[in-house]
Backbone as JSON, one array per atom type, in Angstrom:
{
  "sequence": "XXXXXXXXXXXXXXXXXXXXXXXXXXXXXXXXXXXXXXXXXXXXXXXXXXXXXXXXXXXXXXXXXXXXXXXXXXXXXXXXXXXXXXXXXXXXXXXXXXXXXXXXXXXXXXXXXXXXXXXXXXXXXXXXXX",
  "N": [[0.82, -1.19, 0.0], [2.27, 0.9, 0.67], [3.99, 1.57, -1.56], [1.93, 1.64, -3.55], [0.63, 3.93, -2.33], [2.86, 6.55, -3.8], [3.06, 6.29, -5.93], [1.38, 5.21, -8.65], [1.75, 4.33, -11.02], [3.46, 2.22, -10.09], [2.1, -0.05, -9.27], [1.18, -1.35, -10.67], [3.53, -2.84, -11.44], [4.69, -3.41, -9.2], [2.41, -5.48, -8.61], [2.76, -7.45, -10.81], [5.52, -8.37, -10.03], [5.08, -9.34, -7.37], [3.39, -11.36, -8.24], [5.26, -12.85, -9.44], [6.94, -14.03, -7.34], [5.58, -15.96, -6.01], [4.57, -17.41, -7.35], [8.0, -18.36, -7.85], [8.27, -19.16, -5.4], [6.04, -21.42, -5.43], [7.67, -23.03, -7.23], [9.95, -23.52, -5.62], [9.21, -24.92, -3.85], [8.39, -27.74, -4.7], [10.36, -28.86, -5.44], [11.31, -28.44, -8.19], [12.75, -28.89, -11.35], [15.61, -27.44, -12.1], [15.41, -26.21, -14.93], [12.86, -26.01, -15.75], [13.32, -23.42, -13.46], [14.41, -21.66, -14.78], [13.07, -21.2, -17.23], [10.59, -20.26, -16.35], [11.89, -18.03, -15.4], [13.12, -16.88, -17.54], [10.47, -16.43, -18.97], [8.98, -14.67, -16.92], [10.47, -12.1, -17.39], [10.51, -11.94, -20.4], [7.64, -10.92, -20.17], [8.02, -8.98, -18.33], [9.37, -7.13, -19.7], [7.7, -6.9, -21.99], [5.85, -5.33, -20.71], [6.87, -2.98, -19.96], [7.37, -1.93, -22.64], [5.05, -1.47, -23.39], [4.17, 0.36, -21.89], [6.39, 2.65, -22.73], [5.01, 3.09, -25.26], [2.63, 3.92, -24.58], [2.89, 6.11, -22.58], [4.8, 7.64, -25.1], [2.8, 8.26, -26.7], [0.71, 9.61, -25.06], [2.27, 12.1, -25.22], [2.82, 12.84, -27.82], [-0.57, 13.5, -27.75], [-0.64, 15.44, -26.61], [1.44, 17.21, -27.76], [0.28, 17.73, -29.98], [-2.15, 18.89, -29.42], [-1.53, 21.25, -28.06], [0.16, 22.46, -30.57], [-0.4, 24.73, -33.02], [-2.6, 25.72, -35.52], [-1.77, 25.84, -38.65], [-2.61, 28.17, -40.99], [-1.82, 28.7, -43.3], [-2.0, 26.77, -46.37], [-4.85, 26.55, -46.22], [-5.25, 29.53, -47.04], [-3.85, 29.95, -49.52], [-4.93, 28.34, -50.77], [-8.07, 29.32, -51.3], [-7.19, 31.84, -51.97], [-6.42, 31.13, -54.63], [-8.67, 30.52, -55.46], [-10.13, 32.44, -55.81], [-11.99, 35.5, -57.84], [-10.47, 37.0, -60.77], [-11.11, 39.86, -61.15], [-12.52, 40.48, -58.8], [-12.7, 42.57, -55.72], [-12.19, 45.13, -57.28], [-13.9, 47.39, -57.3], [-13.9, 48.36, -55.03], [-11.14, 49.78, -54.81], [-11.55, 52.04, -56.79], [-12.56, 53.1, -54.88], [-13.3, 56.81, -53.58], [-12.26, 57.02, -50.35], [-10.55, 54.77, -49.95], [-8.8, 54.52, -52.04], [-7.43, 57.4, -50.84], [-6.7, 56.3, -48.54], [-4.53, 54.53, -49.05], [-2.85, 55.35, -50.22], [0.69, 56.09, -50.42], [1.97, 58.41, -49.41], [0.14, 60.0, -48.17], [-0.44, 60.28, -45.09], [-2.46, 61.34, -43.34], [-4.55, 60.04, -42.96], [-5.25, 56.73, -41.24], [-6.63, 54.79, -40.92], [-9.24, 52.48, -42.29], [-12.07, 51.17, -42.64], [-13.76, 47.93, -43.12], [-16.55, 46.8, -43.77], [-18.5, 43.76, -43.91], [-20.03, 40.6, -44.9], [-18.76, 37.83, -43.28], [-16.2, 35.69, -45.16], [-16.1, 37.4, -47.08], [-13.89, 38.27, -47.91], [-12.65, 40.76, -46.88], [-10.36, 40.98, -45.29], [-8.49, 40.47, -47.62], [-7.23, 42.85, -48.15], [-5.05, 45.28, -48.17], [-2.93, 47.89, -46.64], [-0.16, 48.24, -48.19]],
  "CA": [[0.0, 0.0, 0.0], [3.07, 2.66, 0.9], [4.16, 1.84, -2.9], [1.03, 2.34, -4.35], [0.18, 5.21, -2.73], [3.45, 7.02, -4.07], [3.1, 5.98, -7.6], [-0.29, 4.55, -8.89], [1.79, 3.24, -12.46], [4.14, 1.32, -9.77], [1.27, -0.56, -8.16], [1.23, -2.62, -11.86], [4.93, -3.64, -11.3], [4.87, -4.44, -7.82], [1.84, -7.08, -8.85], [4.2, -8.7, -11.72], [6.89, -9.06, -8.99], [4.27, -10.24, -6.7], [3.03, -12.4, -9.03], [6.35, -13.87, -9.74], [7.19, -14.29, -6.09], [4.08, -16.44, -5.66], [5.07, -18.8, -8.22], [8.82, -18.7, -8.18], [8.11, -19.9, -4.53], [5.68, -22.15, -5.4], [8.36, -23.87, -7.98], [11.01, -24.08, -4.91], [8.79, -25.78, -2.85], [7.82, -28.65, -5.54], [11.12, -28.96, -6.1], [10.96, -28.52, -9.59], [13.84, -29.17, -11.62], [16.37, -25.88, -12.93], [15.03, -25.84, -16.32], [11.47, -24.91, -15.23], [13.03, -22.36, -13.17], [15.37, -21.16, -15.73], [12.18, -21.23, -18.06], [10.3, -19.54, -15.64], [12.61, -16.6, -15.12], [12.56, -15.98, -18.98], [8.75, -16.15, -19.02], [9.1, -13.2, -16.56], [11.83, -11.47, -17.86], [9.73, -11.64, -21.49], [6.49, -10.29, -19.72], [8.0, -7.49, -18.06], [9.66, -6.17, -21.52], [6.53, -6.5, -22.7], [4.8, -3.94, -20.15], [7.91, -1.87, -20.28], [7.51, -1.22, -24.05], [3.59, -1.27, -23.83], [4.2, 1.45, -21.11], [6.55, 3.29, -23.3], [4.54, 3.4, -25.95], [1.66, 4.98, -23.93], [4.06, 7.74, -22.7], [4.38, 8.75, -26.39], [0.97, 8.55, -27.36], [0.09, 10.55, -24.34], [3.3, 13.17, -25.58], [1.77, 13.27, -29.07], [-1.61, 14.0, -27.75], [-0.22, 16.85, -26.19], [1.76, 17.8, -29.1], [-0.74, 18.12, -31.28], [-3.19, 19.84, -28.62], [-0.61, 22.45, -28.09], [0.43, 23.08, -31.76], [-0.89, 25.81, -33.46], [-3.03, 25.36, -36.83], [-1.44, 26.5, -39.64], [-3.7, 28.37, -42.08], [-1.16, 28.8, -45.03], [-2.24, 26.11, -47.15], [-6.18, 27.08, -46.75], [-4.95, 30.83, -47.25], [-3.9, 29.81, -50.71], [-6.34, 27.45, -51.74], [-9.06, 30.54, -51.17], [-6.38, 33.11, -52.76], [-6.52, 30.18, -56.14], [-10.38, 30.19, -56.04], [-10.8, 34.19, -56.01], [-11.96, 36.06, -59.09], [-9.44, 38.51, -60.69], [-12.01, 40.96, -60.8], [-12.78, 40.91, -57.1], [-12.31, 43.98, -55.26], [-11.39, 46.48, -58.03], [-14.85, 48.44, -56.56], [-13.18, 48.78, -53.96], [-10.0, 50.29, -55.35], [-12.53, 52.95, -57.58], [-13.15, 54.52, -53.82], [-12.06, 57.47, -53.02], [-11.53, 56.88, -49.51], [-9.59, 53.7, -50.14], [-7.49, 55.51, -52.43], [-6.76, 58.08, -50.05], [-5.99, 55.49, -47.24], [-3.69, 53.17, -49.91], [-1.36, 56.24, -50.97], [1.67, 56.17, -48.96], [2.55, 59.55, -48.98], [-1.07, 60.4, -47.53], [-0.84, 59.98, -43.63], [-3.47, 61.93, -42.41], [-5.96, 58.83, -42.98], [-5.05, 55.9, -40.7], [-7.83, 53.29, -40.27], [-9.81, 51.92, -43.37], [-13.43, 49.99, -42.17], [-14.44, 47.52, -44.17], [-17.92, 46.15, -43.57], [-19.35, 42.82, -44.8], [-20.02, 39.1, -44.12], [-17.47, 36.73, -43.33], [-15.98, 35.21, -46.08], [-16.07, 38.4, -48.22], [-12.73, 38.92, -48.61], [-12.47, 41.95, -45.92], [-8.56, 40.59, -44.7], [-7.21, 40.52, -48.12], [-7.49, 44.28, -48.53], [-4.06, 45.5, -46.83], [-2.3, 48.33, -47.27], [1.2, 48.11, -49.09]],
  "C": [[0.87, 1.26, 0.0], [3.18, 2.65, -0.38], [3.22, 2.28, -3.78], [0.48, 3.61, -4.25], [1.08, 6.47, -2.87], [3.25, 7.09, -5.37], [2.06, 5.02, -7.71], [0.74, 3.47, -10.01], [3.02, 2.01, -11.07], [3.38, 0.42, -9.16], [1.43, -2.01, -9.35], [2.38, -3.61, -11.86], [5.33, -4.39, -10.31], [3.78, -5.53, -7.88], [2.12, -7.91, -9.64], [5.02, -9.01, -10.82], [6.16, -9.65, -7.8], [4.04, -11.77, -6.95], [4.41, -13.22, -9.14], [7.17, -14.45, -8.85], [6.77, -15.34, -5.8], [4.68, -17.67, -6.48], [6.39, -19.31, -8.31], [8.95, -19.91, -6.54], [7.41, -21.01, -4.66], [6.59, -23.38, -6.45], [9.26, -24.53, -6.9], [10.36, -25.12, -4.56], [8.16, -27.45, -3.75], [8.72, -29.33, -5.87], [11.55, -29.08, -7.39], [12.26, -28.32, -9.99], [14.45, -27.73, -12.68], [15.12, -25.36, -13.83], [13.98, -25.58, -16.31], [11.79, -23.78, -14.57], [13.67, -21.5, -13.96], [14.09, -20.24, -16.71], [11.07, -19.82, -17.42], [10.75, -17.97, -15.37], [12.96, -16.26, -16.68], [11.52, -15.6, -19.25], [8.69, -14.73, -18.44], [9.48, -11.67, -16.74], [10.98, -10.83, -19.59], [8.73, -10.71, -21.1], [6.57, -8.83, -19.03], [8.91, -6.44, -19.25], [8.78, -5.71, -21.87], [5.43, -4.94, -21.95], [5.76, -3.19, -19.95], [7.23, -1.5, -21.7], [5.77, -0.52, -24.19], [3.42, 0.61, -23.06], [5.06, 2.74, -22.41], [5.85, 4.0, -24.79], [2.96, 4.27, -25.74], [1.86, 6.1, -23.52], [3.82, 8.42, -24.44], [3.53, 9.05, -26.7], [0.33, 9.64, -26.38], [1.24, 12.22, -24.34], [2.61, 13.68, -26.79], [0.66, 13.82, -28.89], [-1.04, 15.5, -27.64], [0.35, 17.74, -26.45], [1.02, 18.51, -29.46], [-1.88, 19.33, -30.67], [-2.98, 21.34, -28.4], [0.06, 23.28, -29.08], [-0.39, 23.61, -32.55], [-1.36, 25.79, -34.8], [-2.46, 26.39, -37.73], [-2.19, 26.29, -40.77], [-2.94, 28.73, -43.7], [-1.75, 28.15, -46.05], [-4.21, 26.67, -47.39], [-6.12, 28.43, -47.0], [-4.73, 31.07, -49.18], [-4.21, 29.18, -51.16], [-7.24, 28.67, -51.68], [-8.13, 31.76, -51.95], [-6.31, 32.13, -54.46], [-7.72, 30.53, -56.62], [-10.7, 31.45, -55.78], [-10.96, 34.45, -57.16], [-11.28, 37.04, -59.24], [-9.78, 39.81, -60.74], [-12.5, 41.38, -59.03], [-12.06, 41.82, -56.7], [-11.3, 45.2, -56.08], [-12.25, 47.11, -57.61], [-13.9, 49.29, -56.14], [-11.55, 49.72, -54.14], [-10.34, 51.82, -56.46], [-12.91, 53.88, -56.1], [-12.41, 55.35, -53.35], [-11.36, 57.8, -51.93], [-10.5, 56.07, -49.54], [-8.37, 54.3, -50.88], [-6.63, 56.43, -52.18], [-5.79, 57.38, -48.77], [-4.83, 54.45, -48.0], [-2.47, 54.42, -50.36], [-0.14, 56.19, -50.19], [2.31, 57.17, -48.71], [1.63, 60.71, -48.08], [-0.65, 59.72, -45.82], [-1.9, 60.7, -42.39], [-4.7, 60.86, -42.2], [-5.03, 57.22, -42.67], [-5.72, 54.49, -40.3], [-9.11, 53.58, -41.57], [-10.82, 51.12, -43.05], [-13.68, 49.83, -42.91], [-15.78, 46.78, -43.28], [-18.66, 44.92, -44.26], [-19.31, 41.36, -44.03], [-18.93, 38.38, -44.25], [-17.53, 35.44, -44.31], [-15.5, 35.98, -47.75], [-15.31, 38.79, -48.57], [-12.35, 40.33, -48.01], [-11.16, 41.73, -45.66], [-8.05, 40.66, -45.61], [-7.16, 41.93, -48.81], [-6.47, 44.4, -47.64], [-3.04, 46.4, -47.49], [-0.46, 48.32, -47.33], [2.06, 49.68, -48.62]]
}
């Protein structure tokens, strides 16, 4: 109980070494000949590899989650798929106004902030002045 209640994943290890206590004793006492215990202590030896690796491989998987949870979507690729599928006519209007034209000059600085107004999707973000 002190081991388990330090470490919960060591509670699994101390019942494999339990477990193999239990039986390596029950081989002494039968007197059972080497080569069962020989056999025996590879059996073990195999089984706790096996929940070593199974373990390590849950570590990563629970690293990856947390990767991925924590990494940041990159919109490049849908930025220029949607910049492919625009028309080349889109927003010349907009380039015909004469506020826009005043706010796009770059020798004009008296006009600082450009509102565009419309529904999302309309192409309001790729208006930017140069």
């Amino acid at each position: 109980m002190f081991f388990e209640s330090l470490s919960p994943r060591s509670a699994n290890k101390i019942s494999v070494i339990q477990t193999d206590l239990t039986r390596h004793k029950a081989l002494i006492n039968s007197e059972v000949p080497l080569a069962s215990v020989i056999q025996a202590y590879e059996a073990r030896e195999k089984a706790y590899q096996e929940y070593e690796r199974m373990h390590q491989f849950q570590d990563w998987q629970n690293f990856e989650g947390v990767r991925v949870a924590l990494s940041p979507y990159l919109y490049d690729n849908d930025l220029e798929a949607f910049r492919k599928e625009c028309q080349v006519e889109s927003g010349q209007w907009l380039e015909e106004e004469d506020d826009f034209k005043k706010w796009s000059d770059p020798n004009d600085h008296s006009v600082r902030l450009f509102w565009l107004q419309g529904i999302p999707g309309a192409g309001k973000s790729s208006a930017s002045r140069e």
